[in-house]
N, C-alpha and C positions, 0 to 999 in steps of 0.2 A: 331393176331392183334398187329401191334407197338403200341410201349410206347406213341409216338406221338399220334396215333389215337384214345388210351384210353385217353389220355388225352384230347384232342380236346370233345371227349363221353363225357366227366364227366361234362366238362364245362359247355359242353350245357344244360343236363339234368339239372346241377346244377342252372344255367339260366331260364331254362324254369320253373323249381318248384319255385324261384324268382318270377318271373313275375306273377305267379297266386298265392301267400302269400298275404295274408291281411294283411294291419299293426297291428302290433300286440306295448302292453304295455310293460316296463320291465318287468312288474309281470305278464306275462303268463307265464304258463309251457311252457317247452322248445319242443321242437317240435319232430317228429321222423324223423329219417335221411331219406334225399332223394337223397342221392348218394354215393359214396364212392371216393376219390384219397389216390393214392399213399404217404408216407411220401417224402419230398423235391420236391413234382411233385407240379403244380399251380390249387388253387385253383381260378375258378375267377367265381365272380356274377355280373349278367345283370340288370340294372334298365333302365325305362322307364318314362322318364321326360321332360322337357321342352326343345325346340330347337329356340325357339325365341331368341333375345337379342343375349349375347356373353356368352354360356353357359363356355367358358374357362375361364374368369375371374368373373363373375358372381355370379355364383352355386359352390358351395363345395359339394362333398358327402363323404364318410367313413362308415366302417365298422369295429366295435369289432367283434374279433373272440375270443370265449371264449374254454378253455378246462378245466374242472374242477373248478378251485378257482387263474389260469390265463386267464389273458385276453389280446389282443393283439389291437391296435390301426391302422388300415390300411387305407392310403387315397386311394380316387378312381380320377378317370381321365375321361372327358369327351372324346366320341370313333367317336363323330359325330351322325348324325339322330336319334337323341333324345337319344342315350343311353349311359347309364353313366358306368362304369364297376370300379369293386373292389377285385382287388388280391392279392392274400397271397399265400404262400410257406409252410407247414404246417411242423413243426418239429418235430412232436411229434405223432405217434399213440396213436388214442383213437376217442371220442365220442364229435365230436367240433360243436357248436352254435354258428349263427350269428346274429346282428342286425342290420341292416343301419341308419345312424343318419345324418342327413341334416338339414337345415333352411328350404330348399324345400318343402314342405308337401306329394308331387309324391313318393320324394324319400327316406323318413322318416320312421323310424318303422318296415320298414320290416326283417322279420326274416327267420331262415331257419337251417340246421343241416347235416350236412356232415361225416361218416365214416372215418376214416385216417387210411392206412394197413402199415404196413412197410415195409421199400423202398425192392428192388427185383433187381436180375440182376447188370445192371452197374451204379444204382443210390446209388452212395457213397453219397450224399446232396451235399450242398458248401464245396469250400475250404476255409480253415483258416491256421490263424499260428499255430506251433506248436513247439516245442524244438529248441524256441527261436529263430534261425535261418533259419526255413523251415515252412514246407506248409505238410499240410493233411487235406483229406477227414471229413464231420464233424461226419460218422461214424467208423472213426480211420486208415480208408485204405491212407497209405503213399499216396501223389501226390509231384513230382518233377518236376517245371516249366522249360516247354524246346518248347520254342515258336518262334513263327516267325510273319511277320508285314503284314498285308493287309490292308493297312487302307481304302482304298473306294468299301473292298467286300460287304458290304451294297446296292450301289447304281450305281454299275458299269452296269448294265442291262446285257442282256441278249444277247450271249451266256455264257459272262465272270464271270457272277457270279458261275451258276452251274459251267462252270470248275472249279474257285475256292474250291467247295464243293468237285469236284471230285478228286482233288489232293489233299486235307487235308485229305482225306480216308484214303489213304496209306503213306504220306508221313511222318508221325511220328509225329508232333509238338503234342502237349496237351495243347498250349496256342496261340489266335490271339490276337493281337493289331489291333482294327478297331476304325473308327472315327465313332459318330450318326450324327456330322454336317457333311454337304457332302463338297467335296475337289471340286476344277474347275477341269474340265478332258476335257476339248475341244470339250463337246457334251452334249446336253439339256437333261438335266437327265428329269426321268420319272416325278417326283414331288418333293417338295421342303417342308424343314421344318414346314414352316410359310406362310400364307395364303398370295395373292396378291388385292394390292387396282386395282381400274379400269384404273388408271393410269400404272401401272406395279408395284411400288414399295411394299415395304414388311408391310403386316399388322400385326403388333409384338405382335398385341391382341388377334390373333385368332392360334391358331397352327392347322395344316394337321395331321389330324391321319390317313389319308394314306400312307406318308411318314415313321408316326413311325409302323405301320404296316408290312409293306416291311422290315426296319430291324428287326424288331423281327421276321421274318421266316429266316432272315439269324444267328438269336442268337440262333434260335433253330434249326437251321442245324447245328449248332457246336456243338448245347446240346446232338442231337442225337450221331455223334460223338465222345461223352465223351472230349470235346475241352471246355475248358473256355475262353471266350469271355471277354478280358481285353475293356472293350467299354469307347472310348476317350471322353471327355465331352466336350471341347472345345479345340481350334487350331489355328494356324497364317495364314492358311491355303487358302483365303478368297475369295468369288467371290461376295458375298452379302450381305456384312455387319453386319454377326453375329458374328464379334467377337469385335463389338464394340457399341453392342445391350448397352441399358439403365438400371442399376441395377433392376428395378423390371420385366424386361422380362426375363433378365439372371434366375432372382426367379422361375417368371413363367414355362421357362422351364426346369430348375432344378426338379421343385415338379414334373412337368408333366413327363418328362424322368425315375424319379425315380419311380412314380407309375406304369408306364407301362413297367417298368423291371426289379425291384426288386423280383417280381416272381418265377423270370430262376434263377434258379440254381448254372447255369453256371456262371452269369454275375461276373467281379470285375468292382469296378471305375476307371478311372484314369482320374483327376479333369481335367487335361490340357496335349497336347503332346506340349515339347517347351512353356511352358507356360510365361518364361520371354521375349520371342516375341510376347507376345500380348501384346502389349503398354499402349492399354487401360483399363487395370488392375491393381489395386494395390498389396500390400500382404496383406493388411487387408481383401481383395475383395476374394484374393485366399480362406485366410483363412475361412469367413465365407461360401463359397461355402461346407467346407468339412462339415461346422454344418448343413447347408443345410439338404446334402446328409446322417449322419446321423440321422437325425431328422425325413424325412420321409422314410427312411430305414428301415424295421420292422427285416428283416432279416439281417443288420449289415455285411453285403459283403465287400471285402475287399476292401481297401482304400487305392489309392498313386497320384502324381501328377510328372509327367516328367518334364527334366529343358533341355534346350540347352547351356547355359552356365553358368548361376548364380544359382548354386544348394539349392533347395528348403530345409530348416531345416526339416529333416526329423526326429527328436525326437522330434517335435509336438506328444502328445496323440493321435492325429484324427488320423494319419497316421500309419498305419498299416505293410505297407512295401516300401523299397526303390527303387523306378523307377530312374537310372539315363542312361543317354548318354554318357557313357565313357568308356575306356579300360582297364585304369592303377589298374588293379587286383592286383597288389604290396598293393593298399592303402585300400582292403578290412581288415584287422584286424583294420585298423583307422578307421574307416567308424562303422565295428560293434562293436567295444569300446565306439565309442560313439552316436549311435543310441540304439543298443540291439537290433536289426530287423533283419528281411530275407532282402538281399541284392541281386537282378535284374537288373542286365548291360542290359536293353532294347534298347539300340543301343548304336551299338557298331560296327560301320561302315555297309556299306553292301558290299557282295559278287555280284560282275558285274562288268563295261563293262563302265561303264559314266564317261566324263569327271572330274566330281569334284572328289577329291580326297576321301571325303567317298561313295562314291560309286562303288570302285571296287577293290577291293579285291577277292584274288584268294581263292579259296577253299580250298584252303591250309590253310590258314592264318584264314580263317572264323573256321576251323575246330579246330587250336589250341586253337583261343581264347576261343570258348568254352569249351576247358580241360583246359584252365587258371583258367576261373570263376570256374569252378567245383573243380577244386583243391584247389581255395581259399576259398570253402564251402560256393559258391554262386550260381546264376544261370543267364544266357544270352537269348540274343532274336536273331535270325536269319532276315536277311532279303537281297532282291534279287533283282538288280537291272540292269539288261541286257537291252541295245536298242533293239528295237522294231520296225514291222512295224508302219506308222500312224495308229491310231484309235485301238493298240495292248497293254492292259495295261503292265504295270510292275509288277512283283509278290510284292512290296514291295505297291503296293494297290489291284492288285487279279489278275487273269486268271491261267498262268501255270508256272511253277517253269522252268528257263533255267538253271541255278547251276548245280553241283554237291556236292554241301559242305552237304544236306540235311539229304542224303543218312547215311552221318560219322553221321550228329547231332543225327538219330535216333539212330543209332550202341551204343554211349554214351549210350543215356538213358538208352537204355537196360541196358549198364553194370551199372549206377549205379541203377536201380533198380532192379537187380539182386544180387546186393552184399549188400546193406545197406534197411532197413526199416524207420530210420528214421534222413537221411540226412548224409552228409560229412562237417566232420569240420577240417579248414586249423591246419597240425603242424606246429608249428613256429620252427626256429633253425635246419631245417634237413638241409643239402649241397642241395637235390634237393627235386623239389617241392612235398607236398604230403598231404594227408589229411584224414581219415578214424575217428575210432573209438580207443581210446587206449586200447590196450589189447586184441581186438577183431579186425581187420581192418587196413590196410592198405595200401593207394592206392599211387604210385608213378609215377608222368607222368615228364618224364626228358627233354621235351621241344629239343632245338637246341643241348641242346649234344648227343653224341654219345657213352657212354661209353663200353666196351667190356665187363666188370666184375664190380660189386658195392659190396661191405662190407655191407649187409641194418644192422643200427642199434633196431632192434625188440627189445623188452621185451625177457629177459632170463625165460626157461622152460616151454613155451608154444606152443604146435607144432600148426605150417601154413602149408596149402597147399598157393600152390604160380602157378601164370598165368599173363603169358608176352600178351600184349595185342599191335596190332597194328593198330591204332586208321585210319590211311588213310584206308589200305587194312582191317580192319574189320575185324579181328580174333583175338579170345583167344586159347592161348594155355598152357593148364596145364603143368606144369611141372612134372616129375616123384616125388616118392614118400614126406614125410612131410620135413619142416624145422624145427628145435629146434635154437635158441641162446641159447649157454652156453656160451659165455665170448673169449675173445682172449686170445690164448695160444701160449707159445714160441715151434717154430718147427726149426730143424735142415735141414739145404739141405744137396744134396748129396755132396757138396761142401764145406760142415763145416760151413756155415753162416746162424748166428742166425734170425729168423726172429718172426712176429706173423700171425696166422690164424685167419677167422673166419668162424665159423658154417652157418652165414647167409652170407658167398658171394656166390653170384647168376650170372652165365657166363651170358650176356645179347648180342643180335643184335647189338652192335656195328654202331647202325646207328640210327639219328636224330628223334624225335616226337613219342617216344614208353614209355609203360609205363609197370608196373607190382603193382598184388595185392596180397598181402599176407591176409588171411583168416584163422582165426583160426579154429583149427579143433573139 
């Protein structure tokens, strides 16, 4: 059985023993479990309540989940035809108790008790920060973002979403950028966020939980995966008017988006793609969005907000990591000087074929900039932008990848997650670029030169093995035996002329975009 299907199992069971719980007082004993999930898998419970009136603005429901002498506070979300549903993410093995608490009397009182095993397989939990500059698992296993953009695989229909899922199989990313508001694409999507009056216009009172449905089986095709789902919260993007909705629907569907996907694992936020093109927004407006998302966030997922040109103050506390649109990888040590954060060039042009000028870059160029960010102990977002037949999306919203730049981006990862656990941080001060660990680490990628032979300045008395790595054609190749630095020393030619050596020069390819790593032994 998949992970998926156990879990879809648990739910339901979990639901079903829900639904026939009598309300129960604080002061019952607590009850005996009636199911079990996984640590970091969803737990979610079904109530059976009112469907009259506008159960979305209306009715509130919630659920404390208790473990021990904590207790956790979770809102629930109305799912349509009477049922109101309440999820949690459980991070902790052990013996956990529920009670739902409402103004509703339906949905009030009831209680119930769940088993949590620890996670198994490739359920590392969420990702978080971690040594300041990066990103891990939140049971310690490294993750290093190396993502690419699909923004309308949510609601591209069908055939293009499955391809999308099918090419994210092999294609290497561990990160997508997608929108929840849907983008115009020149064809009547299946359903739409927010309900319609009889007139056609949008009723901002009622939201479609079919709509959020639909993506949440595309959040958990990523989850399945192992793909975190950077999901856009709003965009310039517009075809109906939501992005200049009324501040208390913006609320509305804030809480509602956050409860029905705080859940997944997988999920981060990113408050806005281009958010200083939404006009009708302020920064006060951004800002509260991110308490928002806090606030009903039990699980604390990570936090950023993209810019198009007026860069968002990312040492805000709310903000967790830097999402920007830019290139100039030079000005990563300013950036994490004065943020202290993991630093995400999420675009950073795309590789394609289109007229405007960020849109087509060759694989080449796609391929360096990502050993730029890598080298500046950052990390980049891919993205694909080839013409198409009509009605044939672009990868940089879903269907199929036409690039070749993909193929390099996943080669990287490999390397660097093969060589480091816990990230690359830039040297300052070398002749060419480089970034590792001192003493232990590191990696040198020489961009446009060429050089035949480099003097590398290592730490004296610790031997490296050393591997020339070529990042287009995709091969490491170790070098024979170890390197030591001992120091430069005066050598005589056969000529009588004094000169110096050194222990670390390394004969190198002679030829542009190669790099080498030295690794201590």
């Amino acid at each position: 059985m998949d992970r998926r299907t156990m879990i879809q199992r648990s739910a339901a069971a979990l639901g079903a023993a829900l639904t026939a719980s009598p309300s129960a007082s604080s002061a019952a004993p607590a009850p005996a479990p009636s199911t079990s999930v996984e640590q970091w898998d969803r737990c979610e419970l079904s109530l059976h309540g009112p469907s009259s009136g506008n159960p979305f603005t209306d009715i509130e429901v919630s659920a404390t989940f208790t473990l021990g002498h904590r207790s956790v506070d979770v809102a629930g979300f109305y799912d349509g035809e009477g049922v109101y549903k309440v999820r949690y993410m459980p991070d902790e093995p052990g013996h956990w108790v529920w009670r739902s608490n409402s103004k509703t009397p339906d949905l009030n009182g009831h209680t119930g008790a769940f088993e949590v095993t620890k996670a198994t397989g490739a359920n590392h939990g969420p990702v978080t920060t971690a040594h300041q500059y990066h990103f891990q698992h939140a049971d310690g296993t490294p993750y290093f973002p190396f993502g690419t953009t699909c923004y309308a695989m949510a609601f591209l229909g069908e055939p293009f979403e499955q391809q999308t899922i099918d090419t994210l199989r092999t294609a290497g990313f561990n990160k997508v950028r997608l929108c929840l508001l849907p983008k115009p694409l020149g064809h009547d999507l299946f359903a739409l966020p927010f309900e319609k009056h009889a007139d056609g216009s949008n009723d901002l009172t009622r939201l479609n939980p079919a709509y959020f449905a639909h993506c949440e089986r595309r959040i958990q095709d990523l989850c399945d995966l192992d793909i975190q789902a950077d999901v856009i919260l709003f965009h310039p993007y517009d075809g109906w008017g939501y992005k200049s909705m009324p501040a208390e629907v913006n609320d509305l569907y804030l809480k509602y988006a956050v409860a029905r996907l705080a859940s997944f694992r997988n999920v981060w936020w990113s408050v806005a793609n281009e958010y200083d093109l939404v006009k009708s927004k302020t920064m006060p407006e951004w800002d509260h969005y991110f308490h928002v998302i806090q606030q009903y966030d039990p699980s604390s997922h990570l936090r950023s907000i993209h810019h198009s040109r007026v860069q968002y103050d990312n040492s805000k506390p709310w903000v967790t990591h830097a999402s920007l649109q830019q290139y100039d990888f030079n000005k990563a040590p300013e950036y994490r000087a004065a943020w202290g954060k993991p630093i995400l060039w999420d675009e950073i042009q795309y590789e394609g074929n289109f007229s405007r000028r960020w849109g087509n870059l060759s694989a080449e160029e796609m391929t360096r900039r990502f050993w730029l960010a890598v080298i500046a102990g950052t990390y980049a977002t891919h993205g694909d932008t080839f013409n198409q037949p009509k009605g044939i999306p672009v990868w940089s919203d879903g269907g199929k990848l036409s690039g070749t730049s993909a193929p390099r981006i996943k080669f990287l990862r490999e390397v660097v997650e093969k060589i480091t656990k816990v990230g690359l941080n830039e040297f300052e001060g070398a002749y060419y670029l480089s970034a590792g660990t001192p003493n232990q680490l590191y990696l040198y990628y020489f961009d446009f030169h060429q050089p035949a032979e480099y003097d590398f300045p290592l730490p004296q008395g610790i031997d490296f093995k050393a591997t020339l790595i070529d990042p287009w054609n995709m091969t490491m190749t170790p070098l024979p035996g170890t390197i030591r630095a001992v120091g430069k020393q005066k050598v005589t030619t056969d000529e009588g002329e004094a000169s110096t050596a050194s222990s670390t020069r390394v004969t190198l390819p002679g030829k542009p975009y190669q790099a080498i790593v030295f690794e201590k032994v």
